[in-house]
C-alpha positions as CSV (number, residue, x, y, z in Angstrom):
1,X,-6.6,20.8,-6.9
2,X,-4.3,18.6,-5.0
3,X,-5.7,15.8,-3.0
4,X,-3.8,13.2,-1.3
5,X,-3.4,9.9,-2.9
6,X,-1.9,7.1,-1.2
7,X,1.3,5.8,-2.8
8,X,4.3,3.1,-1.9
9,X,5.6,6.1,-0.4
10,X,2.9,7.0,1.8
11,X,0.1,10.0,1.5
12,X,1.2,12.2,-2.0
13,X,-0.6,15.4,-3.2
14,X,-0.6,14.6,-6.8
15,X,-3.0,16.8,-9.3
16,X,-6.5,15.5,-9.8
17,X,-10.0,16.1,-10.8
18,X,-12.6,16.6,-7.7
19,X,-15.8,15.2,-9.5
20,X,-19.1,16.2,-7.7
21,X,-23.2,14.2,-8.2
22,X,-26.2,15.7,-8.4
23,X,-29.6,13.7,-7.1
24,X,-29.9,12.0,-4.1
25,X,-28.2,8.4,-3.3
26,X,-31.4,6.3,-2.7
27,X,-34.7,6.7,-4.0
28,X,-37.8,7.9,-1.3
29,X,-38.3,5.0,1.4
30,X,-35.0,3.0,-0.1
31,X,-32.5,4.5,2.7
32,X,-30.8,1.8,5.0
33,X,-31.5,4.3,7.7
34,X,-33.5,7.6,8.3
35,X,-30.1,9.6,8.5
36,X,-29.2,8.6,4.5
37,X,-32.6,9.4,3.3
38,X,-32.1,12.7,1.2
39,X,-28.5,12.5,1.2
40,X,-26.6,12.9,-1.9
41,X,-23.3,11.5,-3.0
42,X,-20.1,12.0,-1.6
43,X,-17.8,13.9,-4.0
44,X,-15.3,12.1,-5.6
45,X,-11.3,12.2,-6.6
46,X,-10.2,11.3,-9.7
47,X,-6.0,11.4,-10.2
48,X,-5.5,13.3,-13.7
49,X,-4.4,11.3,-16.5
50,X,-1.9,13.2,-18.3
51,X,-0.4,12.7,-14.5
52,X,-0.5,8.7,-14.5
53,X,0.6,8.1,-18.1
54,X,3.5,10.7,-18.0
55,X,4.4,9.3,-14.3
56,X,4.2,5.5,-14.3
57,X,3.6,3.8,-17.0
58,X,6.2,3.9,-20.1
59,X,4.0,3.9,-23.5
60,X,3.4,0.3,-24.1
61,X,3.2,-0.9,-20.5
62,X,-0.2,-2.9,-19.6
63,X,-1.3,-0.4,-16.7
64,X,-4.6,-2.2,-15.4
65,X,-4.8,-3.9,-11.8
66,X,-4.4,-7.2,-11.8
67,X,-5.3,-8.2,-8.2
68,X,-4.0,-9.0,-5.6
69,X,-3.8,-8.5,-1.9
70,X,-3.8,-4.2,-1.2
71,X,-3.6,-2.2,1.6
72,X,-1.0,-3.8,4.0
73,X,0.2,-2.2,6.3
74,X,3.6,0.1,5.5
75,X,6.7,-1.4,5.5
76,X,9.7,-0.2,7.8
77,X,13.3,0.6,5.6
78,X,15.9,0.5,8.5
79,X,19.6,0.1,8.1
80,X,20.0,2.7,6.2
81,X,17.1,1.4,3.4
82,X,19.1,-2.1,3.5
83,X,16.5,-4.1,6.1
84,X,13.3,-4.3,5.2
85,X,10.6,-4.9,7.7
86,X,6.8,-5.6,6.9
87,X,3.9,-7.0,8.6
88,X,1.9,-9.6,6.4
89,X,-1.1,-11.6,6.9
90,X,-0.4,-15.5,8.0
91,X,-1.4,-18.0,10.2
92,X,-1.0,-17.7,13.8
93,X,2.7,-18.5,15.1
94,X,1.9,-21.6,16.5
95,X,0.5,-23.7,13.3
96,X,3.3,-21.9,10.6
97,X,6.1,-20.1,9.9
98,X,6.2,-17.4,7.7
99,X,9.4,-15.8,6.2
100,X,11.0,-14.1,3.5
101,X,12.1,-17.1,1.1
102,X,13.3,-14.8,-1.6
103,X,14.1,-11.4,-2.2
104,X,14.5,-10.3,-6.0
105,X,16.1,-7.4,-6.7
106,X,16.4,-5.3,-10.0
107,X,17.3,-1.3,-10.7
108,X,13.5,0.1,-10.7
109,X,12.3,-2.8,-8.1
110,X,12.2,-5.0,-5.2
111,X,10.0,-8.0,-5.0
112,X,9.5,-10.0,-1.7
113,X,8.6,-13.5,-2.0
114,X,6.8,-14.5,1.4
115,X,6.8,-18.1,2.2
116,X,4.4,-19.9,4.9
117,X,5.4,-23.7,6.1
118,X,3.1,-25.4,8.7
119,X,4.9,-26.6,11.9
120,X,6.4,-30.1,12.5
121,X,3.5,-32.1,13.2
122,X,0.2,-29.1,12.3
123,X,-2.5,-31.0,10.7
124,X,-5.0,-28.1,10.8
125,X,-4.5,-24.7,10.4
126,X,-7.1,-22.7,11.8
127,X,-8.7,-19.9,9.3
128,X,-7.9,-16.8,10.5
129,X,-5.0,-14.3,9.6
130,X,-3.2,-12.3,11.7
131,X,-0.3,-10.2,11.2
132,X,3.2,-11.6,11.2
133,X,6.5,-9.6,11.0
134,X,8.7,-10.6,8.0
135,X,12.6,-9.3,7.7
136,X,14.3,-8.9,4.4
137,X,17.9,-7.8,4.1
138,X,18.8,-5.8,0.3
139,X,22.0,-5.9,-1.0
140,X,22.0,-2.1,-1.4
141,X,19.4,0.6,0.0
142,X,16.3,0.3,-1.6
143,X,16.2,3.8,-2.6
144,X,13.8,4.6,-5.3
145,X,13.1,1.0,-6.2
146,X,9.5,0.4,-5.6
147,X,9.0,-2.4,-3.1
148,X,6.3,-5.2,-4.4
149,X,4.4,-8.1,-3.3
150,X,4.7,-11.7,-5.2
151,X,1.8,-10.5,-7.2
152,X,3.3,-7.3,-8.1
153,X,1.2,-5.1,-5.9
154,X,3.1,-2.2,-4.5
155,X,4.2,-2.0,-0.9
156,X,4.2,1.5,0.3
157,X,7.0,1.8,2.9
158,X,8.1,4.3,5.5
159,X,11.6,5.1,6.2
160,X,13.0,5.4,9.7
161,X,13.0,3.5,13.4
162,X,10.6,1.0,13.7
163,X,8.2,1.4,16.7
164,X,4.6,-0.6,17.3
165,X,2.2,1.7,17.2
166,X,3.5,3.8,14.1
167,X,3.1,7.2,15.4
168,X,7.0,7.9,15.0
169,X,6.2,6.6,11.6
170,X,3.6,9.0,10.8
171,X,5.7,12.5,12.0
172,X,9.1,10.6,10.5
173,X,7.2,10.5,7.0
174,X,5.5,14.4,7.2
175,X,8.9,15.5,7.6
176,X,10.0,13.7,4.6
177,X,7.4,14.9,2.1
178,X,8.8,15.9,-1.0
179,X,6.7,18.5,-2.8
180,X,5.1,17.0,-6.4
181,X,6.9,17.7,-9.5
182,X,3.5,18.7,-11.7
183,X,1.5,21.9,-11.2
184,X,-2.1,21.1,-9.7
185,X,-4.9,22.7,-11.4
C-alpha cells in the first residue's frame, strides 16, 4: 500500500504498513461524548523501514527527532530555485523585524538562519506569533538540497509563482509529482 506521507517536497506515496486496532477507544461511560462511545480506533500508517533506512539515513547516521519547530507552512523556490521564500512565525511587524541573517549552503543542504531584532525603542513584545514572510537568495538553485530550519528540521517547499492563498501552489505541485522509486506492497 501506498499512502501519502508528507515530505520537504510536499505529499509523497512512499510504501508503508496500514496497521489496524481491535477493541473499542474508551471504556463504557468513559467517552468525551455520546458519539465516541463504542468507537474503535482509527487505523494507522506506518512508513516501511527497509524504505527509511535505504532512503535517508546513511548507516551510521543518528536518525531520531530531535525537536524543533514542524509543520510550517511550505516554502516558495522562485527564480528559477535561487530565491527562496517562507513564511515563519515572529512577532508582529510593529515590535520586530525578522529576516534571513544567514543562509548556509552545502551539496545535500540548505540551512536558513532566521533572525528577529526588536524595533528602535520596543520594550515589550507582545506574546503572540504571526506569520512573517522571510526572503533568502542561493547562490545556485536549490535543486535537490533539502531546505532546513536552524534546528535542522526540514522545510518542505513548493516550486513555482508565489500567490497568497496557495491554490496555484497546490495544482503547480500535482503536476510535479514524481512517481516513487520502491514497489509498494
Amino acid at each position: 500500500m501506498c499512502p501519502e506521507f508528507r515530505t520537504d517536497r510536499g505529499q509523497r506515496p512512499l510504501p508503508a504498513y496500514r496497521i489496524e486496532f481491535k477493541g473499542t477507544m474508551f471504556r463504557p461511560g468513559h467517552a468525551p461524548d455520546p458519539k465516541s462511545e463504542g468507537a474503535g480506533f482509527p487505523p494507522m500508517h506506518a512508513l516501511d523501514p527497509e524504505v527509511e533506512t535505504t532512503t535517508w539515513w546513511r548507516p551510521g547516521l543518528e536518525s531520531s527527532y530531535r525537536g524543533g519547530l514542524r509543520h510550517l507552512p511550505p516554502a516558495v523556490l522562485i527564480d528559477g530555485g535561487r530565491t527562496v521564500r517562507v513564511t515563519v512565525n515572529g512577532s508582529p511587524p510593529a515590535y520586530t523585524d525578522v529576516r534571513v541573517a544567514a543562509v548556509v549552503e552545502s551539496r545535500t543542504a540548505v540551512l536558513l538562519v532566521i533572525q528577529e531584532t526588536p524595533s528602535p525603542g520596543v520594550e515589550v513584545i507582545p506574546l503572540v506569533a504571526v506569520g512573517r514572510l522571510v526572503v533568502a537568495r542561493l547562490t545556485k538553485p536549490l535543486g535537490a538540497r533539502v531546505l532546513l530550519q536552524e534546528d535542522g528540521i526540514p522545510i518542505e517547499v513548493l516550486p513555482g509563482k508565489w500567490r497568497p492563498g496557495g491554490l496555484a501552489q497546490r495544482k503547480h505541485l500535482q503536476r510535479a509529482r514524481p512517481s516513487t522509486p520502491h514497489t509498494c506492497r
